[in-house]
Residue frames as qw, qx, qy, qz and C-alpha x, y, z in Angstrom:
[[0.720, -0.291, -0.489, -0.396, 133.97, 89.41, 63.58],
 [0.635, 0.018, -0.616, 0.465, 136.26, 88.09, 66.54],
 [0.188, 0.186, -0.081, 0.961, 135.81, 91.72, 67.81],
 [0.486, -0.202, -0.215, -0.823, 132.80, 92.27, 67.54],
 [0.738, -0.408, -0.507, -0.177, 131.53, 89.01, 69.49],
 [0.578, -0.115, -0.592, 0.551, 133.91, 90.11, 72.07],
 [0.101, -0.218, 0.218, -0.946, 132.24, 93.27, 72.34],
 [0.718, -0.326, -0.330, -0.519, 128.85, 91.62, 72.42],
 [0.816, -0.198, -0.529, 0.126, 130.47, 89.50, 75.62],
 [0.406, 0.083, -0.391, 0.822, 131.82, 91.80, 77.26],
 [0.238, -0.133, 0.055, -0.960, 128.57, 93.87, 77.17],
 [0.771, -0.235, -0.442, -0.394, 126.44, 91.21, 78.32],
 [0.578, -0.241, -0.561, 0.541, 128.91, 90.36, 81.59],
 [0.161, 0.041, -0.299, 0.940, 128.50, 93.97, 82.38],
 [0.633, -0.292, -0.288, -0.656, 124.24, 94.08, 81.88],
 [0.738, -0.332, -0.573, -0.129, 124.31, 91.15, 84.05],
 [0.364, -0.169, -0.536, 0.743, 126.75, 92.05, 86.68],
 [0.001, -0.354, -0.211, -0.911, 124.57, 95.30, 86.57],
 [0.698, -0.319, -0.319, -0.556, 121.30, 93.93, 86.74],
 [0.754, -0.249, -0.558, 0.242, 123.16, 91.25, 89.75],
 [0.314, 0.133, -0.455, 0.823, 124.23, 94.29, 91.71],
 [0.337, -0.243, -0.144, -0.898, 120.91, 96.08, 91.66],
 [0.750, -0.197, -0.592, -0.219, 119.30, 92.64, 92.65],
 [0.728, -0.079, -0.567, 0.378, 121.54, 92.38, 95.72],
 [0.013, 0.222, -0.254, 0.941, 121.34, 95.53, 96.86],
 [0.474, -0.240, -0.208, -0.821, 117.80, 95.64, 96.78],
 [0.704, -0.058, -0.703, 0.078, 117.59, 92.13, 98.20],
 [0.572, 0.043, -0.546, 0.611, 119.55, 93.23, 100.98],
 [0.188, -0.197, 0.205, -0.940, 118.45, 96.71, 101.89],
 [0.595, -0.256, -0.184, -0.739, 114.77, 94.91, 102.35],
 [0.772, -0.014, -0.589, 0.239, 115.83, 92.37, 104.42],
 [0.283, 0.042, -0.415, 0.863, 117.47, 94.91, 106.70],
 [0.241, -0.210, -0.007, -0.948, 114.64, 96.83, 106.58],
 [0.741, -0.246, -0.509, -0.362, 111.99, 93.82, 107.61],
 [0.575, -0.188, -0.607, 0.515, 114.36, 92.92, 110.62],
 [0.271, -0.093, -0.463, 0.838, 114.01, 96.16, 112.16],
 [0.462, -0.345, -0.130, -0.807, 110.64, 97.29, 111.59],
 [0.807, -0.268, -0.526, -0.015, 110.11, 93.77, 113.39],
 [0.311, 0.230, -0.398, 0.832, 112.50, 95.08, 115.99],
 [0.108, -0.214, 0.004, -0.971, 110.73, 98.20, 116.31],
 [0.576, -0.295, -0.447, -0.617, 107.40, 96.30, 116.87],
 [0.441, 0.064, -0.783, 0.435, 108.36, 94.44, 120.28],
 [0.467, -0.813, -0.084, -0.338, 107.11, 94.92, 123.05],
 [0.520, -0.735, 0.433, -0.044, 109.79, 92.88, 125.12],
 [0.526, 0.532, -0.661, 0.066, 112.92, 91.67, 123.95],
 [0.336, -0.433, 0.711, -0.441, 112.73, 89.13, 127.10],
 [0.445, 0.047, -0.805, -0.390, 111.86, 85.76, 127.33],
 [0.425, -0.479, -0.684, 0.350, 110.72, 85.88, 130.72],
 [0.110, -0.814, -0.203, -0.533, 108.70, 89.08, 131.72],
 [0.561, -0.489, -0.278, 0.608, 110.95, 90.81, 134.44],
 [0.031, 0.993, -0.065, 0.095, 111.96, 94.44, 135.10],
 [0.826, 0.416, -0.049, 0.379, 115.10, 94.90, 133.66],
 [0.444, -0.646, -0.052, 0.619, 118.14, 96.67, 135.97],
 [0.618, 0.704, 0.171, 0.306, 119.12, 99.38, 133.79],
 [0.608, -0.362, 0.160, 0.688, 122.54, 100.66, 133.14],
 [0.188, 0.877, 0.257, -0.360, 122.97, 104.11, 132.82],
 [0.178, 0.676, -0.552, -0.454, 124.36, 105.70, 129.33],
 [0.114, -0.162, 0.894, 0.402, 123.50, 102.08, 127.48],
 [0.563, 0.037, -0.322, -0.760, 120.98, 102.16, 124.74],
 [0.791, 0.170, 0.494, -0.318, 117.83, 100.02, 125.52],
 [0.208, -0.498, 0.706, 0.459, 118.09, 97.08, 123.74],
 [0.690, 0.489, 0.527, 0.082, 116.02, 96.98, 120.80],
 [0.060, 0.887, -0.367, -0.273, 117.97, 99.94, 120.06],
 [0.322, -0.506, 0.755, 0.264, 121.55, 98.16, 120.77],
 [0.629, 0.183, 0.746, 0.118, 120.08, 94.94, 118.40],
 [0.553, 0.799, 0.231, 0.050, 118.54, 97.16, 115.59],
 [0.087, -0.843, 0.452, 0.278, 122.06, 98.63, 115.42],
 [0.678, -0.105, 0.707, 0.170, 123.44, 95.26, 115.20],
 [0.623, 0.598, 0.500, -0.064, 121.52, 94.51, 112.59],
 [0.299, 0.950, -0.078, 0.045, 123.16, 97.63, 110.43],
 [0.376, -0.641, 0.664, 0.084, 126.07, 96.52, 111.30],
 [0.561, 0.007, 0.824, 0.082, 126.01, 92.81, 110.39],
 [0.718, 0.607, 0.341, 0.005, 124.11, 93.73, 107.07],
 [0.168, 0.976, -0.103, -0.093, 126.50, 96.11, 106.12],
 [0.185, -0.430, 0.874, 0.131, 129.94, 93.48, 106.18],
 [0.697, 0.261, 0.668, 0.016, 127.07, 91.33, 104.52],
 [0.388, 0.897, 0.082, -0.197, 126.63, 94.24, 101.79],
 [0.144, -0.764, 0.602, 0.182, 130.74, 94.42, 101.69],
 [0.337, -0.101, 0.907, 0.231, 131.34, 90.50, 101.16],
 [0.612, 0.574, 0.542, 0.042, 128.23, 89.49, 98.71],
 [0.372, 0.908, -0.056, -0.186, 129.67, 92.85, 96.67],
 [0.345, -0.735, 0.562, 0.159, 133.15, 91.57, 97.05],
 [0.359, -0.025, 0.907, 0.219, 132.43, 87.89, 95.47],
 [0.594, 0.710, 0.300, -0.230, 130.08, 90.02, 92.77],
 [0.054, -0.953, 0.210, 0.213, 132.89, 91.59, 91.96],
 [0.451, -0.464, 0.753, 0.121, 135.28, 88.78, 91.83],
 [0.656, 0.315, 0.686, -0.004, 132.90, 86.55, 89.88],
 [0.467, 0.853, 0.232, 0.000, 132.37, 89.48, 87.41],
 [0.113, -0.776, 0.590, 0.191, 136.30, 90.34, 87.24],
 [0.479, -0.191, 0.831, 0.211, 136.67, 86.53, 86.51],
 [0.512, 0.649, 0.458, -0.326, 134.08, 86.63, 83.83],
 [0.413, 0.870, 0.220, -0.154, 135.42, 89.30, 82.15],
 [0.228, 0.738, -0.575, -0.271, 138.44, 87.75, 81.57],
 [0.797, 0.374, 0.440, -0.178, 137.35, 84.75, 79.92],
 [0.720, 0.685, 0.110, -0.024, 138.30, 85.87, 76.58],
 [0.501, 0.708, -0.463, 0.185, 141.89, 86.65, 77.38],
 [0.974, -0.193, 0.062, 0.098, 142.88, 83.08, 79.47],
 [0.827, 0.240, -0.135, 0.490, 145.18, 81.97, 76.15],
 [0.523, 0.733, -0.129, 0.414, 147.45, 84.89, 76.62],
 [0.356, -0.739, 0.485, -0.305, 148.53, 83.86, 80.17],
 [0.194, 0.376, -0.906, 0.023, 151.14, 81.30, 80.88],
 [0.768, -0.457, -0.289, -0.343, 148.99, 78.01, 82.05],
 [0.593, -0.256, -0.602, 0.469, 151.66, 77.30, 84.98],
 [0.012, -0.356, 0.024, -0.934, 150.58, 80.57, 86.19],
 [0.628, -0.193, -0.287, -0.697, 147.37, 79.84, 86.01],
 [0.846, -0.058, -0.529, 0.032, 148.09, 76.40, 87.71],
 [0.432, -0.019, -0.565, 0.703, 150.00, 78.18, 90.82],
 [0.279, -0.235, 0.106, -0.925, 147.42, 80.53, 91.51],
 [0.641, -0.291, -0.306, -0.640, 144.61, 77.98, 91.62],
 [0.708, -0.148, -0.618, 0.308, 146.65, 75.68, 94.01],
 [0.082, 0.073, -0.553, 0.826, 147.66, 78.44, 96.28],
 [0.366, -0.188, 0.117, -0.904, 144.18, 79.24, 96.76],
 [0.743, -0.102, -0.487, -0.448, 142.82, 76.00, 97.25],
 [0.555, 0.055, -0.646, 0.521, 145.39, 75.48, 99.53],
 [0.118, 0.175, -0.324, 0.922, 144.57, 78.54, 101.49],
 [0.649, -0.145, -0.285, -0.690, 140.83, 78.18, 100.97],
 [0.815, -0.108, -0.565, -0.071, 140.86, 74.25, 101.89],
 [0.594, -0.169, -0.488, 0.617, 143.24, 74.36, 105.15],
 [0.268, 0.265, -0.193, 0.906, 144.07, 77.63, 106.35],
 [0.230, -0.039, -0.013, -0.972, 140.98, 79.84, 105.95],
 [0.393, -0.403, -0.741, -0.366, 138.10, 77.12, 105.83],
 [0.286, -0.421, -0.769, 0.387, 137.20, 77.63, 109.64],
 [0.058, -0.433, -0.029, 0.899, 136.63, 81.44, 109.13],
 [0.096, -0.133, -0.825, -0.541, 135.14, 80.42, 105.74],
 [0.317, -0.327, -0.889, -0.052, 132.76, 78.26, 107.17],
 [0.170, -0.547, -0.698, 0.429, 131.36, 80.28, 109.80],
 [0.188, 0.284, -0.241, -0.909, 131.23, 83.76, 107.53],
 [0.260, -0.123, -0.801, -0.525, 129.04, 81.43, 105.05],
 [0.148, -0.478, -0.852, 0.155, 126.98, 79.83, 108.15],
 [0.048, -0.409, -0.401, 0.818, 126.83, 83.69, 109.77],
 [0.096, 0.267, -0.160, -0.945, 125.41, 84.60, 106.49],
 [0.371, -0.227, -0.754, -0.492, 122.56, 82.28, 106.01],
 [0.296, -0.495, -0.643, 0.503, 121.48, 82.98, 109.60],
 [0.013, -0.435, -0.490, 0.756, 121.17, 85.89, 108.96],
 [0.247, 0.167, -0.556, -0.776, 119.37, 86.10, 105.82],
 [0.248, -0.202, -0.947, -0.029, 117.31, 83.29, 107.51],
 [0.574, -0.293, -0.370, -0.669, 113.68, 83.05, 108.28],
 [0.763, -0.166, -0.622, 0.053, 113.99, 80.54, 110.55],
 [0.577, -0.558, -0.416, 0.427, 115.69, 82.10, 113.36],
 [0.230, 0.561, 0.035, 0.795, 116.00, 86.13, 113.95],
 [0.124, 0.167, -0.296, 0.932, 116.95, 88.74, 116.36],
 [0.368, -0.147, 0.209, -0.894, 113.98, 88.60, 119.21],
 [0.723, -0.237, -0.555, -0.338, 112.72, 85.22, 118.53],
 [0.523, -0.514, 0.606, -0.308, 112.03, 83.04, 121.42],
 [0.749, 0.273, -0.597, -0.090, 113.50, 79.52, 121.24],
 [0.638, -0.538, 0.527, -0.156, 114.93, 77.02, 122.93],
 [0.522, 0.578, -0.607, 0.157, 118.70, 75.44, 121.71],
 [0.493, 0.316, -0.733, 0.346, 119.94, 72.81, 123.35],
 [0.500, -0.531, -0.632, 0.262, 117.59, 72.49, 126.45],
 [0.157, -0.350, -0.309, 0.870, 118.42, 76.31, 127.48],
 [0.176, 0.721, 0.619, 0.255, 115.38, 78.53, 126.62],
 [0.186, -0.546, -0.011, 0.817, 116.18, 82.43, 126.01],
 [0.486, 0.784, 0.304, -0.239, 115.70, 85.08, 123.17],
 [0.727, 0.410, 0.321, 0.447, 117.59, 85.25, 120.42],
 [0.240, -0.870, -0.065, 0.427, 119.81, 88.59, 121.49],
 [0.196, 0.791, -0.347, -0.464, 122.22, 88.64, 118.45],
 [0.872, 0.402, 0.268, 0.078, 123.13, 86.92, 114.91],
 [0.037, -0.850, 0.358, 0.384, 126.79, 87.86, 114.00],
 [0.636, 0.551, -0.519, -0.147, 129.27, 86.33, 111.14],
 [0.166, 0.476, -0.820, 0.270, 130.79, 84.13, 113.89],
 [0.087, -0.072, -0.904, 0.412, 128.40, 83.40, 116.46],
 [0.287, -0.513, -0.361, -0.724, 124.84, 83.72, 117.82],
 [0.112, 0.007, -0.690, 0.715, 124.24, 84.74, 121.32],
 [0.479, -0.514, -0.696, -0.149, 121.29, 83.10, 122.94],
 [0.086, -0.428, 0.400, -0.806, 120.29, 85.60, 125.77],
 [0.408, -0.264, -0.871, -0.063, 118.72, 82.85, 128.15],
 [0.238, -0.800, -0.268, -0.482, 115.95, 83.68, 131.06],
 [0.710, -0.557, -0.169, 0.395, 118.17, 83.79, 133.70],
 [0.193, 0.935, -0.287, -0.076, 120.46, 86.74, 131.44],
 [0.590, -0.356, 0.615, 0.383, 123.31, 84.26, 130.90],
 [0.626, 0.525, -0.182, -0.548, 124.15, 84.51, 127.69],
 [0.802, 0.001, 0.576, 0.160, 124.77, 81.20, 125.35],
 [0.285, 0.736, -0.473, -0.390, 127.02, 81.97, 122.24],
 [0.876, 0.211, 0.421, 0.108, 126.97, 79.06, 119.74],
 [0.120, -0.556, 0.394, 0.722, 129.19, 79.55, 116.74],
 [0.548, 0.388, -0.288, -0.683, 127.54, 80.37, 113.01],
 [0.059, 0.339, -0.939, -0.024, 128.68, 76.59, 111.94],
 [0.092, -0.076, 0.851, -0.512, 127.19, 75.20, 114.55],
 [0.461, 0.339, 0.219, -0.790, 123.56, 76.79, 114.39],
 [0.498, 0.319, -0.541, -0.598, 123.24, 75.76, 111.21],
 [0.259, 0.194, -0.946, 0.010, 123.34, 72.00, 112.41],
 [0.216, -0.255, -0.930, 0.151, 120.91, 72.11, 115.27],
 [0.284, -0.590, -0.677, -0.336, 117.30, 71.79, 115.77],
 [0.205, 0.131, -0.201, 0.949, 115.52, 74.41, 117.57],
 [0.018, -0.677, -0.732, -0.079, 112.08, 75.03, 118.99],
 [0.088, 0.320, 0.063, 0.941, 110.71, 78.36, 118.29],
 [0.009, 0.423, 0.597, -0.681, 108.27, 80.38, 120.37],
 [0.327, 0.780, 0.142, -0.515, 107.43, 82.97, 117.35],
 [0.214, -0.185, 0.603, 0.746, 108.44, 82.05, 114.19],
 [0.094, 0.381, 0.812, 0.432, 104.85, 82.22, 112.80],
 [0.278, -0.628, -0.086, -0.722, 102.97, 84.26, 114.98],
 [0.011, 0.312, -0.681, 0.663, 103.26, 84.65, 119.21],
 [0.897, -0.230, 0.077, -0.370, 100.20, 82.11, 120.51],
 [0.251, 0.312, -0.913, 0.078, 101.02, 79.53, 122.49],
 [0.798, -0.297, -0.384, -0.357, 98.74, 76.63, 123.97],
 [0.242, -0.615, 0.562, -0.499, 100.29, 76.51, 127.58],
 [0.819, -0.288, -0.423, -0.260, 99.56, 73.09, 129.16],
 [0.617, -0.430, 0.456, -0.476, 99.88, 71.85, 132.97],
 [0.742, -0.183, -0.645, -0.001, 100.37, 67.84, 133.73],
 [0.359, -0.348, 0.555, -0.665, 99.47, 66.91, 136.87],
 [0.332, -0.122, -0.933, 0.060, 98.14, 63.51, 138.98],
 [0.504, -0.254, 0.263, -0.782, 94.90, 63.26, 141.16],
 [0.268, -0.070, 0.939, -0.202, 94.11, 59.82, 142.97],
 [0.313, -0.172, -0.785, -0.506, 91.62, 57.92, 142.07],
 [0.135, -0.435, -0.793, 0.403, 89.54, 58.51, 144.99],
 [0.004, 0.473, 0.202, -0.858, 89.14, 62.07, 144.32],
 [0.554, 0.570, 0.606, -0.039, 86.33, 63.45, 142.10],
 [0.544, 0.010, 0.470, 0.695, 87.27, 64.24, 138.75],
 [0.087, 0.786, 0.412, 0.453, 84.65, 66.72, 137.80],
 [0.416, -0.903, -0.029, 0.102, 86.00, 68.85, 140.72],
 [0.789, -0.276, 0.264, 0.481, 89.29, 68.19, 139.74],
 [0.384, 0.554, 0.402, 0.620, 88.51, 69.48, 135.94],
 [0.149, -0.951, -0.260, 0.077, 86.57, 72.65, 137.70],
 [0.366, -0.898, 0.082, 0.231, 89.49, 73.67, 139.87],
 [0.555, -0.316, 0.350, 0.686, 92.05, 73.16, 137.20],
 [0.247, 0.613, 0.647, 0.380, 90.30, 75.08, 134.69],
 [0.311, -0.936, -0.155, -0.063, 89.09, 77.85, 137.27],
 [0.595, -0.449, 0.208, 0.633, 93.59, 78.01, 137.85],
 [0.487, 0.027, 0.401, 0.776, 94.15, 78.52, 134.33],
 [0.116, 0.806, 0.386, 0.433, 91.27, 81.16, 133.81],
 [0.511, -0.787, -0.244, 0.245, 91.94, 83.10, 136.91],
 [0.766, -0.150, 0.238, 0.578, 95.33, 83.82, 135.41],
 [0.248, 0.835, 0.042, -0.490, 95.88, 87.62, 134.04],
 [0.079, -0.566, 0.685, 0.451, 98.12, 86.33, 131.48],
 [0.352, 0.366, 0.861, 0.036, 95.29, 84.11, 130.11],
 [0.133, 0.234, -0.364, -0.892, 93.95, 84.96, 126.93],
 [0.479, 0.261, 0.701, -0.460, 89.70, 84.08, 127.17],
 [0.400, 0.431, -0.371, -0.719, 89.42, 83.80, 123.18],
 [0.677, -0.085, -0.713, -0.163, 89.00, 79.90, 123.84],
 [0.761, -0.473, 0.148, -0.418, 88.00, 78.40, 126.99],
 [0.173, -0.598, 0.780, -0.069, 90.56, 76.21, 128.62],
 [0.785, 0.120, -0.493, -0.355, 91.08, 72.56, 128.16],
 [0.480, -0.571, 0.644, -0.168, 91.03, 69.81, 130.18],
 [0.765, 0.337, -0.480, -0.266, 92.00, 66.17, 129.19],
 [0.741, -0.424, 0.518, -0.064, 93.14, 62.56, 131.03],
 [0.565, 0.569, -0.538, -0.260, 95.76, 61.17, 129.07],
 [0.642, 0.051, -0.756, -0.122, 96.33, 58.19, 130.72],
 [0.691, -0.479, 0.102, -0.532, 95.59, 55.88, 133.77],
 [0.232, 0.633, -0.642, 0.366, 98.19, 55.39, 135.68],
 [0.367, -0.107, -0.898, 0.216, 98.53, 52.57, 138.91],
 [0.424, -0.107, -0.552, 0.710, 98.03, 55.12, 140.96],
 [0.100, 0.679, 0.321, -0.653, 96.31, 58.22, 139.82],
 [0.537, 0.711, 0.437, 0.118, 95.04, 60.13, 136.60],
 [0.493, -0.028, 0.210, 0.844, 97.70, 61.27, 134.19],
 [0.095, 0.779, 0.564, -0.255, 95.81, 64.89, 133.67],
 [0.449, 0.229, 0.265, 0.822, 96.27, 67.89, 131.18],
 [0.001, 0.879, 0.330, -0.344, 94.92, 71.35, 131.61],
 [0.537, -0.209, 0.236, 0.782, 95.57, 74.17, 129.16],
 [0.226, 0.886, 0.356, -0.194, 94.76, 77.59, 127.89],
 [0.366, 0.838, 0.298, 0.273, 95.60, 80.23, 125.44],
 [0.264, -0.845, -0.096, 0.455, 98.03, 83.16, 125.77],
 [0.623, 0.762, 0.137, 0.115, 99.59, 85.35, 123.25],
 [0.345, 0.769, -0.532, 0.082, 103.60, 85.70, 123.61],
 [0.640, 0.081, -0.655, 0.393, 106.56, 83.37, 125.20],
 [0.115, 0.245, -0.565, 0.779, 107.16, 85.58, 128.14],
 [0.534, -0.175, 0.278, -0.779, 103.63, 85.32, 129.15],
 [0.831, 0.042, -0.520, -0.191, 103.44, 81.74, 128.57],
 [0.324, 0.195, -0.710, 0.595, 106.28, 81.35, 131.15],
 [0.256, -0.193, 0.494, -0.808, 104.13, 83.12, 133.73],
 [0.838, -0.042, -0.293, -0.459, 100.50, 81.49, 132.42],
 [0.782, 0.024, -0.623, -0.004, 102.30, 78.15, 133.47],
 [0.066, 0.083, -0.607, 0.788, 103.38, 79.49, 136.96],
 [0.168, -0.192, 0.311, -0.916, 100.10, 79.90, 137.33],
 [0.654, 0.094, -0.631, -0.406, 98.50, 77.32, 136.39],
 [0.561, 0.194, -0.748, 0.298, 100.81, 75.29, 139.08],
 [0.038, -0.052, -0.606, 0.793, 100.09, 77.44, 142.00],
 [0.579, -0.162, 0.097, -0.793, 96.53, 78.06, 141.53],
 [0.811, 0.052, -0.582, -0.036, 96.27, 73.73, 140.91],
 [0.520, 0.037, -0.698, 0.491, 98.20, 73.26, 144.26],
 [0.259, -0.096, 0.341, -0.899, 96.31, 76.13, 146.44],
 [0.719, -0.126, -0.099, -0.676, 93.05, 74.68, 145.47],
 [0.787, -0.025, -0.600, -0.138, 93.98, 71.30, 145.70],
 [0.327, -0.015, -0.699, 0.636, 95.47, 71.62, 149.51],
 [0.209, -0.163, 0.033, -0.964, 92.44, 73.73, 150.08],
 [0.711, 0.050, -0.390, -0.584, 89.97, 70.98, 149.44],
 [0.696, -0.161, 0.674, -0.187, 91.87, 67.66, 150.99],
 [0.919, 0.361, 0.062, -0.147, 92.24, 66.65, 147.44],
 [0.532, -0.565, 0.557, 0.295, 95.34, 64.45, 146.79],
 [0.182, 0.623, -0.689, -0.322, 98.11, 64.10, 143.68],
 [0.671, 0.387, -0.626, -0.086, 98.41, 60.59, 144.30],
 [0.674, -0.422, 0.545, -0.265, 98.52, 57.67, 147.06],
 [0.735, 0.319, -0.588, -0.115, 100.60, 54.38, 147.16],
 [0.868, -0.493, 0.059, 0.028, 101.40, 51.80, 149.41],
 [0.389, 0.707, -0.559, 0.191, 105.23, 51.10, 150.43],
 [0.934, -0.175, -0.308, -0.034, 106.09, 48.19, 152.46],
 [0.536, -0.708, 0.445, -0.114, 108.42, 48.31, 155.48],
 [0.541, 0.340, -0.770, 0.000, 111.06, 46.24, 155.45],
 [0.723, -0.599, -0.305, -0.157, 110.47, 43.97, 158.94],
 [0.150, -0.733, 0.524, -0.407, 112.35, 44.61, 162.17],
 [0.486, -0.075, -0.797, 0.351, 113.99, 41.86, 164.55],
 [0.113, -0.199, -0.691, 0.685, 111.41, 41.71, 167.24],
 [0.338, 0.410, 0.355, -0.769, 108.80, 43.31, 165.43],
 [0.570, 0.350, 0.734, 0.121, 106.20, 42.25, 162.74],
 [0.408, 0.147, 0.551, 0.713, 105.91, 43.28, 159.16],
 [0.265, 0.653, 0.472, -0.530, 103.75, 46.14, 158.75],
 [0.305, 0.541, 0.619, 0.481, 102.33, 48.73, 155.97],
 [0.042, 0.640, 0.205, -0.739, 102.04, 52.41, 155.94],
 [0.443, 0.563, 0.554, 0.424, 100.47, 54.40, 153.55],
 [0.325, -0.349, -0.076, 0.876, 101.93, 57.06, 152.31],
 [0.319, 0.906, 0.270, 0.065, 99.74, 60.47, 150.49],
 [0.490, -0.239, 0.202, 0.814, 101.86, 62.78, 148.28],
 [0.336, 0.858, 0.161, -0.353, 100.80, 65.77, 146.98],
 [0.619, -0.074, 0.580, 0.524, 102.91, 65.83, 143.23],
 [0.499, 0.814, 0.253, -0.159, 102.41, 68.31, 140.36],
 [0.454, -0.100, 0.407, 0.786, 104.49, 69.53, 136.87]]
């Protein structure tokens, strides 16, 4: 009878470990296989639309990344089989424990807790982080984002680190850990629209229905405008000086957001020097001179973000 339930346990760690390998595989392989059809679908791996210097004999670099990728899954494929393996080795010896010494048993689990807890945790830790990053939804290979005030594309996800490929081509390398901890704004994690917006100031002298026109007429003019809504304008508040003002339109990745907002600025400033129409006026008071009375000058500033 003893026998016989051990066979029935023994064949029920091995159906499951079975049915857990098959799971993980499959898991895994479709994972890989979602990252790089995404890949494949780019248009620009850039967060800022530029023509890229190119170095000869080095694979363009949705290539180089979709490699990654095969790479990095494949040491994921290696460890997740490794601690199947383990778990299901430990499992399946369950039934014969009693017939090892327990200080045995009691020096093995210290060393490894020891080794596990101190030693090895930093390496641990960031193997653990590298794998939920990349298994993550949240951030992947090509997004645009912006970490820590530096805004770039997301150029690789490894077991250690993740290297932020910012628009200037510096790259920022965070370790796995780390990531995990902090907050991120994405560009594309749902789908590549973005609502662009403009602040800017215009005095109070200057009409505002001309104002709306010619900041509108900036953000259509723009080739990087997308005409599927009709820009907005808006005064958000009213300031000492001049109207706190919004303008903003439509476009349909990060990299062309960047530019949209370049343009936005310069076509807003061209028209507005064009016209005689001022940002903003304030008075500023002199301080007085020995020998001469206190005056007043007003000063006009032209002033846009």
């Amino acid at each position: 009878m003893v026998i016989d339930n051990l066979y029935i346990y023994l064949g029920t760690v091995c159906l499951i470990g079975v049915v857990v390998i098959w799971w993980a595989a499959t898991a895994l392989l479709k994972s890989k296989s979602n990252r790089e059809k995404r890949l494949r679908r780019l248009k620009n791996f850039n967060s800022v639309q530029t023509t890229s210097p190119k170095v000869p004999g080095k694979p363009e670099e949705i290539d180089a990344a979709v490699e990654k990728i095969e790479n990095r899954f494949s040491i994921i494929s290696k460890i997740a089989f490794f601690f199947i393996f383990v778990v299901f080795g430990i499992a399946l010896s369950f039934p014969f424990l009693n017939s090892i010494p327990a200080a045995l048993v009691s020096i093995v689990v210290a060393v490894s807790t020891t080794v596990l807890g101190f030693a090895a945790k930093p390496v641990i830790e960031n193997i653990i982080a590298g794998v939920v990053l990349s298994l993550s939804k949240a951030i992947r290979v090509g997004d645009t984002v912006v970490v820590d005030n530096q805004y770039g594309t997301v150029e690789d996800i490894s077991l250690n680190h993740t290297i932020i490929k910012l628009w200037n081509w510096k790259r920022l390398i965070i370790p796995s850990n780390k990531m995990l901890s902090l907050e991120l704004e994405s560009f594309t994690y749902n789908d590549p629209y973005i609502w662009v917006h403009v602040e800017f100031y215009t005095s109070y002298e200057n009409d505002l229905e001309q104002v709306r026109q010619m900041a509108i007429e900036a953000v259509e003019d723009s080739q990087h405008f997308i005409s599927q809504d009709a820009p907005a304008f808006w005064v958000m508040d009213l300031e000492k000086d001049a109207y706190q003002c919004w303008v903003a339109g439509w476009t349909n990745s990060a990299s062309r957001a960047w530019n949209l907002a370049s343009d936005i600025r310069t076509g807003i400033a061209i028209r507005f020097q064009a016209a005689g129409i001022k940002a903003h006026n304030f008075q500023v008071k002199m301080a007085p001179h020995e020998g001469h009375a206190e005056h007043e000058s007003k000063i006009h500033a032209l002033n846009g973000s």
